[in-house]
C-alpha positions in Angstrom: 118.9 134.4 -35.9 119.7 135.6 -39.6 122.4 137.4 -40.8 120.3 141.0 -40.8 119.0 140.4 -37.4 119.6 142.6 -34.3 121.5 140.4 -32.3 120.9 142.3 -28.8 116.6 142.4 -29.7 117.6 138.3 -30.2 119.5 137.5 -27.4 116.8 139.9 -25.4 114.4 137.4 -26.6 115.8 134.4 -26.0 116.2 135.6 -22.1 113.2 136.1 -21.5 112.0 132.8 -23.1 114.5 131.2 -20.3 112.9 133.5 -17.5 109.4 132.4 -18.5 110.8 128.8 -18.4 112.4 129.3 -14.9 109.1 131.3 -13.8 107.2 127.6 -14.8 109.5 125.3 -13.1 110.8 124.1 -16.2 114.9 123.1 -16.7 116.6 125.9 -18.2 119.8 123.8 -19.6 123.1 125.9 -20.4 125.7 126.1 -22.8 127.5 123.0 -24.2 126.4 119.6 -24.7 122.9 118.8 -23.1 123.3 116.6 -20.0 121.8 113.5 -22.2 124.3 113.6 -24.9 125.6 110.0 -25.3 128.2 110.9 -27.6 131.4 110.4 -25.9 133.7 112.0 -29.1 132.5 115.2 -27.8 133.3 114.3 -24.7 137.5 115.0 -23.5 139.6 115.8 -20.1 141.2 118.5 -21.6 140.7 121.8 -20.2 142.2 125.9 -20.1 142.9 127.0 -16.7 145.2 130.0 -16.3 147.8 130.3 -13.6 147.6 132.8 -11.2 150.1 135.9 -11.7 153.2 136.0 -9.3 152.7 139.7 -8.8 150.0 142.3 -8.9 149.6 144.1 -12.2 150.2 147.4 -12.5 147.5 149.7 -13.3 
């Protein structure tokens, strides 16, 4: 996608490519690292989790 590019036409695009790849049978691989990635320095234990609030919020 260039810089002048409509991003919403894009990412329109590029779901339908994975919906005509799902329609086939064929592996529709999500964000990150693909599942074949052999290098481990992008590879870590860390992770964000948030903790759950002590009391409702507010609306």
């Amino acid at each position: 996608m260039g810089k002048s590019d409509d991003a919403l036409s894009f990412l329109l695009s590029l779901n339908q490519q994975f919906v005509a790849n799902e329609d086939t049978q064929q592996p529709v691989i999500g964000p990150g690292l693909p599942p074949g990635a052999k290098n481990k320095k992008f590879v870590t234990d860390h992770l964000l989790s948030m903790k759950k609030a002590k009391q409702p919020v507010p609306a």
